[in-house]
C-alpha positions in Angstrom: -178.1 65.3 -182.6 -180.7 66.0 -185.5 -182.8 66.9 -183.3 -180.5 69.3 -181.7 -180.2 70.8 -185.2 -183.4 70.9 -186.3 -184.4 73.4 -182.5 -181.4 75.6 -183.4 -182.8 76.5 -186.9 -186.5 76.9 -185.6 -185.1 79.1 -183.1 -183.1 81.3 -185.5 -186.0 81.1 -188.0 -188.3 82.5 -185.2 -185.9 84.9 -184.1 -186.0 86.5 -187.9 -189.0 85.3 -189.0 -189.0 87.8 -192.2 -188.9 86.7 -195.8 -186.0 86.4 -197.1 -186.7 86.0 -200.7 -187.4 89.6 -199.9 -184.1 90.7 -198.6 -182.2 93.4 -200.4 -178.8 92.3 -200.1 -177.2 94.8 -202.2 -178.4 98.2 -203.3 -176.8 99.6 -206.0 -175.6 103.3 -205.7 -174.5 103.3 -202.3 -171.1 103.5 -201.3 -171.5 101.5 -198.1 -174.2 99.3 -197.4 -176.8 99.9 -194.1 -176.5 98.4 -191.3 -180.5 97.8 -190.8 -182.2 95.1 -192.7 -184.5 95.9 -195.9 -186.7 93.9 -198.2 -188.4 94.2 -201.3 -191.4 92.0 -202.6 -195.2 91.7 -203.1 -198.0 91.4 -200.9 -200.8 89.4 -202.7 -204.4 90.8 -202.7 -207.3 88.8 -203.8 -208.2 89.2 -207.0 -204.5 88.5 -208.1 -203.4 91.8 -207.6 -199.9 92.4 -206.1 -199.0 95.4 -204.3 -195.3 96.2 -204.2 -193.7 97.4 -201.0 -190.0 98.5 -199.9 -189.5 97.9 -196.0 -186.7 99.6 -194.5 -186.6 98.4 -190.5 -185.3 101.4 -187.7 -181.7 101.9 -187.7 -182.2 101.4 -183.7 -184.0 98.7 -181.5 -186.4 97.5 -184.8 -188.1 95.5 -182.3 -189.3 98.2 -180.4 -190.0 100.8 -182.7 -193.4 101.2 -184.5 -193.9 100.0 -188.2 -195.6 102.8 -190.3 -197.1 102.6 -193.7 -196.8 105.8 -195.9 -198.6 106.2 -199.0 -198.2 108.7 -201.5 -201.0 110.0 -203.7 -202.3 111.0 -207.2 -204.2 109.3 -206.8 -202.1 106.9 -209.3 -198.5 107.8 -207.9 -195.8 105.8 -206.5 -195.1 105.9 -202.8 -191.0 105.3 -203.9 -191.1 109.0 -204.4 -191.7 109.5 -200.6 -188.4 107.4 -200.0 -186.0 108.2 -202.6 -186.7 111.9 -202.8 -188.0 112.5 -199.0 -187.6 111.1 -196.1 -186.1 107.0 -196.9 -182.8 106.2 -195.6 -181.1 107.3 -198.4 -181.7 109.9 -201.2 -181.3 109.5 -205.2 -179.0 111.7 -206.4 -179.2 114.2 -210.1 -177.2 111.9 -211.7 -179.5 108.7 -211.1 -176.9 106.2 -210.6 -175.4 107.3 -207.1 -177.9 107.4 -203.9 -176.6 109.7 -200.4 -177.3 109.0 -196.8 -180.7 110.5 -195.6 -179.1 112.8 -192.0 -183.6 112.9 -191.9 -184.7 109.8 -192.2 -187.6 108.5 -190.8 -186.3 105.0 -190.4 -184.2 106.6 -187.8 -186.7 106.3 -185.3 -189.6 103.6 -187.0 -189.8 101.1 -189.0 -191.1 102.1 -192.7 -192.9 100.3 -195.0 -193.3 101.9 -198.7 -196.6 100.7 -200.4 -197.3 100.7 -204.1 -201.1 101.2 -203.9 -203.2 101.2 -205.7 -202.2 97.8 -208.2 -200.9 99.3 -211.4 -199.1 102.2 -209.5 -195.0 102.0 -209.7 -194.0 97.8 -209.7 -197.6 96.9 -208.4 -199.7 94.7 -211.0 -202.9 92.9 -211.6 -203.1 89.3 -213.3 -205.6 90.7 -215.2 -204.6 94.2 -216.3 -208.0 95.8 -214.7 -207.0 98.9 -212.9 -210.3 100.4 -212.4 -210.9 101.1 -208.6 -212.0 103.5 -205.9 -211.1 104.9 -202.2 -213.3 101.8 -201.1 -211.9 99.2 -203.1 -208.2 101.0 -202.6 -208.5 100.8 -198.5 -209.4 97.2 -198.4 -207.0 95.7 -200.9 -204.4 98.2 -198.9 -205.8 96.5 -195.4 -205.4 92.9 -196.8 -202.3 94.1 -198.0 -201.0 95.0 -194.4 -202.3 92.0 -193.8 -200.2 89.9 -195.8 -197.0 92.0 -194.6 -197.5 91.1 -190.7 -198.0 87.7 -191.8 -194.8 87.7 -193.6 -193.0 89.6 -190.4 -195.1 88.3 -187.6 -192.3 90.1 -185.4 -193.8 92.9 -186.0 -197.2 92.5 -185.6 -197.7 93.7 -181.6 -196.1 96.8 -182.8 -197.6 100.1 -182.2 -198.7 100.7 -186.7 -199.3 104.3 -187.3 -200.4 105.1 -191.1 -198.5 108.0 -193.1 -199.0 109.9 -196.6 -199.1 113.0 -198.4 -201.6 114.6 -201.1 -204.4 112.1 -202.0 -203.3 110.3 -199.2 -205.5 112.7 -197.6 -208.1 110.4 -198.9 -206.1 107.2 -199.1 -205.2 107.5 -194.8 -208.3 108.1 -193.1 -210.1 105.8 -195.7 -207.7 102.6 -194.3 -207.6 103.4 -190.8 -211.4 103.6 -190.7 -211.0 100.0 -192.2 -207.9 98.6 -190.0 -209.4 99.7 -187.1 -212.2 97.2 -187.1 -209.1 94.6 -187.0 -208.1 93.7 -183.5 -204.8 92.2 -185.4 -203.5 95.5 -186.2 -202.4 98.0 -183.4 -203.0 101.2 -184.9 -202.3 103.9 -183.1 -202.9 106.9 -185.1 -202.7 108.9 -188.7 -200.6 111.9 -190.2 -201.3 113.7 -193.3 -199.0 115.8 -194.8 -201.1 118.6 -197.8 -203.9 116.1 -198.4 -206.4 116.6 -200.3 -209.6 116.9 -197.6 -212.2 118.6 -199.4 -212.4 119.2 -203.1 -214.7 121.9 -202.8 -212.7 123.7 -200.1 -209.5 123.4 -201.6 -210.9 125.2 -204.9 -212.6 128.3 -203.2 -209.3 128.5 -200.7 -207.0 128.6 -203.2 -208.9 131.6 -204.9 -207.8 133.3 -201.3 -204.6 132.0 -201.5 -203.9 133.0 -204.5 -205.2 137.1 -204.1 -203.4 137.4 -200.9 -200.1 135.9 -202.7 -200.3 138.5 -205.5 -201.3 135.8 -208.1 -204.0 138.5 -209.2 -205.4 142.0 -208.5 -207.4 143.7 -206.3 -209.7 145.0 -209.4 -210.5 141.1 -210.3 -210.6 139.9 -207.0 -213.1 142.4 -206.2 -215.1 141.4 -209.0 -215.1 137.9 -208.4 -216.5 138.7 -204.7 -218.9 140.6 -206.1 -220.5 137.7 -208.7 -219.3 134.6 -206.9 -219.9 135.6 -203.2 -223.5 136.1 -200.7 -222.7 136.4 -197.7 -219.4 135.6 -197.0 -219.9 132.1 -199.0 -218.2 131.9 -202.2 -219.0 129.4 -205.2 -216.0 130.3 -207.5 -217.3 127.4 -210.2 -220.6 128.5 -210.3 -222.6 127.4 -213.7 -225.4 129.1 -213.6 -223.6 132.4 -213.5 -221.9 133.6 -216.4 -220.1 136.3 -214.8 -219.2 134.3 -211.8 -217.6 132.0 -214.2 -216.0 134.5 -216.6 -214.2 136.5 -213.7 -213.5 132.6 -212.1 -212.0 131.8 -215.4 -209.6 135.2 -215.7 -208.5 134.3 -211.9 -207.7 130.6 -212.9 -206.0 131.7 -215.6 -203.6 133.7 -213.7 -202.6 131.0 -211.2 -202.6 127.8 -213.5 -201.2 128.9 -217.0 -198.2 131.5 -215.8 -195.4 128.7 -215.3 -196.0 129.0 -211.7 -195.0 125.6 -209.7 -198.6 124.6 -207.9 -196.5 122.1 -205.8 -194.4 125.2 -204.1 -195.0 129.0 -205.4 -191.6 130.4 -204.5 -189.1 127.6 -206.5 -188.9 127.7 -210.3 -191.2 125.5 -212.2 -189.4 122.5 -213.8 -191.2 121.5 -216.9 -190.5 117.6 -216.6 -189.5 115.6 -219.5 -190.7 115.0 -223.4 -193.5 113.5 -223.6 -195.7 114.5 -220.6 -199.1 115.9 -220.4 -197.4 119.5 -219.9 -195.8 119.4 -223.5 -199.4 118.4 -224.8 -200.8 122.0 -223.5 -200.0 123.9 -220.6 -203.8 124.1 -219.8 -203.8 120.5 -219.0 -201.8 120.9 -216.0 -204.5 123.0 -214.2 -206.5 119.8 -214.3 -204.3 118.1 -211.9 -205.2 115.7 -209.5 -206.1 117.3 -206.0 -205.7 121.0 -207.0 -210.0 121.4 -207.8 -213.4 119.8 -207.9 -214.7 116.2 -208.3 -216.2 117.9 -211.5 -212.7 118.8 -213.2 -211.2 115.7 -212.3 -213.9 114.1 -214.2 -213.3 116.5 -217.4 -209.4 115.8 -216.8 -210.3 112.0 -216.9 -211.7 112.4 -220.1 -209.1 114.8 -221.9 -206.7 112.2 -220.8 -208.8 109.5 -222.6 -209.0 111.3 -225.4 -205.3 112.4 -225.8 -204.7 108.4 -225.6 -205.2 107.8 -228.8 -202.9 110.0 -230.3 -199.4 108.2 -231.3 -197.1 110.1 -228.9 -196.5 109.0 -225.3 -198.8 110.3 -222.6 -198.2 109.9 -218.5 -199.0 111.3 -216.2 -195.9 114.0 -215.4 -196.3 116.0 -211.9 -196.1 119.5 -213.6 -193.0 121.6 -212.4 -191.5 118.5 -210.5 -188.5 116.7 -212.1 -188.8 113.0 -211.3 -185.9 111.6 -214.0 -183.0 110.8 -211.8 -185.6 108.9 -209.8 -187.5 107.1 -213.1 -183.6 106.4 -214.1 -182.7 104.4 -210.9 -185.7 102.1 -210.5 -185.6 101.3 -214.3 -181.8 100.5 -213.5 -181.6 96.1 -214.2 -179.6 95.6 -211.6 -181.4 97.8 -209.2 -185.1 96.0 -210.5 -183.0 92.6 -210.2 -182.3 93.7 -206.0 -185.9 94.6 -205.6 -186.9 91.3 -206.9 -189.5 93.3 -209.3 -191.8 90.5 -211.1 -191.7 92.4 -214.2 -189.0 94.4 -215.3 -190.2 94.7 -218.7 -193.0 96.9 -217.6 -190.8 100.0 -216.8 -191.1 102.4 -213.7 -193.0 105.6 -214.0 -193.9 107.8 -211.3 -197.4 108.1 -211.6 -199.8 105.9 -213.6 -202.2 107.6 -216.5 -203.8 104.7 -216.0 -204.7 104.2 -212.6 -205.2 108.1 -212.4 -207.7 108.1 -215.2 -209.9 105.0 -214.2 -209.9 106.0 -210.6 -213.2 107.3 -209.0 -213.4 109.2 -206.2 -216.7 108.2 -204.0 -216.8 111.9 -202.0 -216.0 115.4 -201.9 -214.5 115.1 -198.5 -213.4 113.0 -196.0 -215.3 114.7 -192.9 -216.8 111.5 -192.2 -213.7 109.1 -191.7 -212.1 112.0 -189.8 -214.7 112.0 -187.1 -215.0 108.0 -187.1 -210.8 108.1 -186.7 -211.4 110.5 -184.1 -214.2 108.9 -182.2 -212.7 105.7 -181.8 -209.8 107.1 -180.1 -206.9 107.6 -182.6 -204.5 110.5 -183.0 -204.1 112.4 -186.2 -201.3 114.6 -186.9 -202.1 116.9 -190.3 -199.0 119.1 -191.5 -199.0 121.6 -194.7 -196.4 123.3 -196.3 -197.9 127.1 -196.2 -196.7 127.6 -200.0 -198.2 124.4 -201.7 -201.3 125.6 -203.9 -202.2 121.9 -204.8 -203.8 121.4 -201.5 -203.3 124.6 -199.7 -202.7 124.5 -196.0 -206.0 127.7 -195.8 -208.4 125.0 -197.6 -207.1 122.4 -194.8 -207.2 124.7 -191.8 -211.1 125.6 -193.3 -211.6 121.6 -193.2 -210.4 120.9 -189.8 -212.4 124.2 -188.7 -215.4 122.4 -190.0 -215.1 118.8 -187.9 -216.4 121.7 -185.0 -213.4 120.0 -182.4 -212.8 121.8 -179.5 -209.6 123.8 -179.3 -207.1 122.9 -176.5 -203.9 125.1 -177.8 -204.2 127.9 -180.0 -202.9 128.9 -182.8 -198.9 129.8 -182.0 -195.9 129.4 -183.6 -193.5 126.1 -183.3 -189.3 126.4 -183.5 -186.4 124.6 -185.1 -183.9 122.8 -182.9 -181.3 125.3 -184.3 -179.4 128.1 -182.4 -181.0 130.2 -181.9 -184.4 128.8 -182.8 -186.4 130.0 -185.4 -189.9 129.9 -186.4 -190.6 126.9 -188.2 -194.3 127.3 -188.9 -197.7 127.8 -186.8 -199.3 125.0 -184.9 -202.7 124.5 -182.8 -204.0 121.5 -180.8 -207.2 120.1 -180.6 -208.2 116.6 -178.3 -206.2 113.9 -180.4 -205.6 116.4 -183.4 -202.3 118.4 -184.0 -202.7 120.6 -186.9 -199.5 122.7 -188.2 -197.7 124.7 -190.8 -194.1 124.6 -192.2 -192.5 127.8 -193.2 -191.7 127.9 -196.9 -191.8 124.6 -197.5 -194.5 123.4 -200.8 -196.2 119.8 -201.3 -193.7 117.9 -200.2 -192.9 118.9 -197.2 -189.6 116.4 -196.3 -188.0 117.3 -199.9 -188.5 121.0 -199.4 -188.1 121.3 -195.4 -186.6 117.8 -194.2 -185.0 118.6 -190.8 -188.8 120.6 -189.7 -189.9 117.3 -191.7 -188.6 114.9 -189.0 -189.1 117.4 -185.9 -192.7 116.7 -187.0 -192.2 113.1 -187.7 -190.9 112.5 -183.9 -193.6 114.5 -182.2 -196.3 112.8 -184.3 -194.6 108.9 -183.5 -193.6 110.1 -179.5 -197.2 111.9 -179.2 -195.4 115.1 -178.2 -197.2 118.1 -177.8 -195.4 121.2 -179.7 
């Protein structure tokens, strides 16, 4: 009879084989509770470094569906923003207290695990308090990382795994799946990128384009600046060795970065955050943001952020013209830290780290080189940008992906909503195992601003369906 006990709970065990110290078995906020399992926990990285991750398993057939790993950016930002505010199961509302059914949600077709990368970012931690790292450093703790989760859901592990982010997760993606795919363990089957950063340089002169042919500035300047910055039909917009280059460059910056525009989406108003940011210690700061320029500007942003560190009132690292409080309010709620089994609650919950953001180094200018190795050994990558999103702007990333030289298999057209009758969603063209598209009016973040063209994408990219 014990013995007959003892196979029944191995087989149950087996049959859910996840943690369930992890389980989330009530979220605060919702009126009823999901149907599909969740969990919230840590996966440990050497060096006692513990990444926090949020799994949400598909509403349908878990067992079947792919498990895929999205990442936000900064780099120094949470990835909770990408489920609470995008495309998660369910959507914090103004108030912070109350959270709404997601009709977009990603998890209705695959399984999605959150990460907190890299340690110090959102509820992730070191022992030590050392948050000084790199795209290197952050793809392999990330890859020991997804390590540690299929070990703690080995029911997952033969699952197609498919890697996900947004912004400097244009760096962060290609950077792990050039790592993960020398692990047989892992069956990665592709990358999507939605306005990542892919080339500093690129993005800077592009958004000089972008920015004359939205109406940021006038034909008088942007003749100038062709005339001192350009030869032949190659522009160096921060060029130091030219003074006038770099006084009509300055006059044109000024015009896009200090007029209360919102660099994350040009046609919404630009919300100014809350007390305490960079943005209420001078506007100018924002134009140093993360992604938006040069290696060279993110260094001199680095520093400025050092230096306005010692000064006695609060600095973090604000997303200029995005409003993040009802989402800082939830996840700083006790009994909401207390569900997600958060290690320490003491800490708080910010959306991006000052931190991590001004200790991080970022090796390259680009990331033409894991692009070609992702695309070499086989994998598919699926790159989508919002077409008014001047952080990384969908021209500098079209410019990129001109540059791999990849043969073209479908040109440049125009994809559809599902709607009746079907309108124009954005532009799309297809290269051999690279889909490269547009979204109509939507900014940075593309499933906030456009969330049913947000999952059209999402289900072409995961059922390898051509547009």
């Amino acid at each position: 009879m014990a013995l007959l006990l003892l196979l029944v709970f191995l087989v149950a065990w087996s049959a859910d084989a996840a943690p369930l110290k992890d389980k989330i078995a009530y979220l605060p906020g919702l009126d009823e509770q999901p149907s599909f399992h969740q969990y919230s926990g840590y996966l440990n990285v050497t060096g006692g470094k513990y990444l926090h991750y949020w799994f949400v398993e598909c509403q349908k057939d878990p067992s079947s569906k792919p498990v895929v790993l999205w990442l936000n950016g900064g780099p120094g930002c949470s990835s909770l923003a990408g489920f609470l505010t995008g495309h998660g199961p369910f959507l914090v509302q103004e108030d912070g207290h109350t959270l709404k059914s997601n009709p977009h949600s990603w998890n209705k077709i695959a399984n999605m695990l959150y990460l907190e990368s890299p340690a110090g970012v959102g509820f992730s931690y070191a022992d030590d308090k050392t948050y000084e790292t790199n795209d290197t450093q952050t793809a392999l703790d990330n890859h020991m990382a997804l390590k540690e989760f299929f070990h703690l859901f080995p029911e997952f592990s033969a699952n197609d795994f498919y890697i996900a982010g947004e912004s400097y997760g244009g760096f962060y993606v290609p950077y792990l799946a050039v790592e993960v795919s020398e692990d047989d363990s892992i069956n990665l089957k592709g990358i999507a990128i939605g306005n990542g950063l892919t080339d500093f340089d690129l993005n800077y002169v592009s958004l000089m384009y972008f920015a004359y042919y939205h109406g940021l500035f006038g034909t008088e300047l942007w003749s100038d600046l062709q005339s001192a910055c350009c030869k032949e039909d190659k522009c160096q917009f921060m060029n130091k060795k030219n003074l006038e280059c770099m006084q009509k460059e300055g006059m044109a910056n000024f015009r896009i970065s200090f007029s209360n525009l919102n660099i994350y989406n040009l046609y919404i108003p630009c919300e100014h955050g809350e007390p305490g940011t960079i943005r209420d210690l001078g506007d100018h700061l924002a134009a140093y943001h993360p992604g938006v320029y040069s290696t060279e500007i993110h260094s001199r942003f680095r520093a400025e952020l050092k230096n306005l560190s010692r000064l006695n009132k609060p600095i973090r690292l604000g997303m200029p013209c995005l409003n993040y409080t009802s989402l800082k309010t939830y996840l700083n709620k006790p009994e909401v830290q207390k569900e997600l089994h958060v290690h320490h609650p003491q800490l708080g919950w910010v959306i991006c780290s000052d931190e991590v953001f001004s200790l991080f180094y970022s090796e390259k200018k680009n990331v033409r080189d894991q692009y070609l190795e992702v695309l070499k050994k086989g994998y598919r990558i699926f790159v989508y940008s919002g077409d008014v999103d001047m952080a990384c702007n969908f021209l500098g990333i079209d410019w990129f992906i001109h540059s791999l030289e990849l043969k073209l298999q479908v040109p440049y057209n125009e994809w559809y909503t599902e709607e009746t009758p079907p309108q124009i969603a954005g532009y799309v063209k297809q290269y051999a195992n690279l889909t490269l598209l547009t979204v109509k009016g939507a900014g940075h973040v593309v499933p906030t601003d456009k969330p049913e063209a947000a999952f059209i994408i999402f289900r072409h990219f995961i059922n390898n369906e051509p547009f």
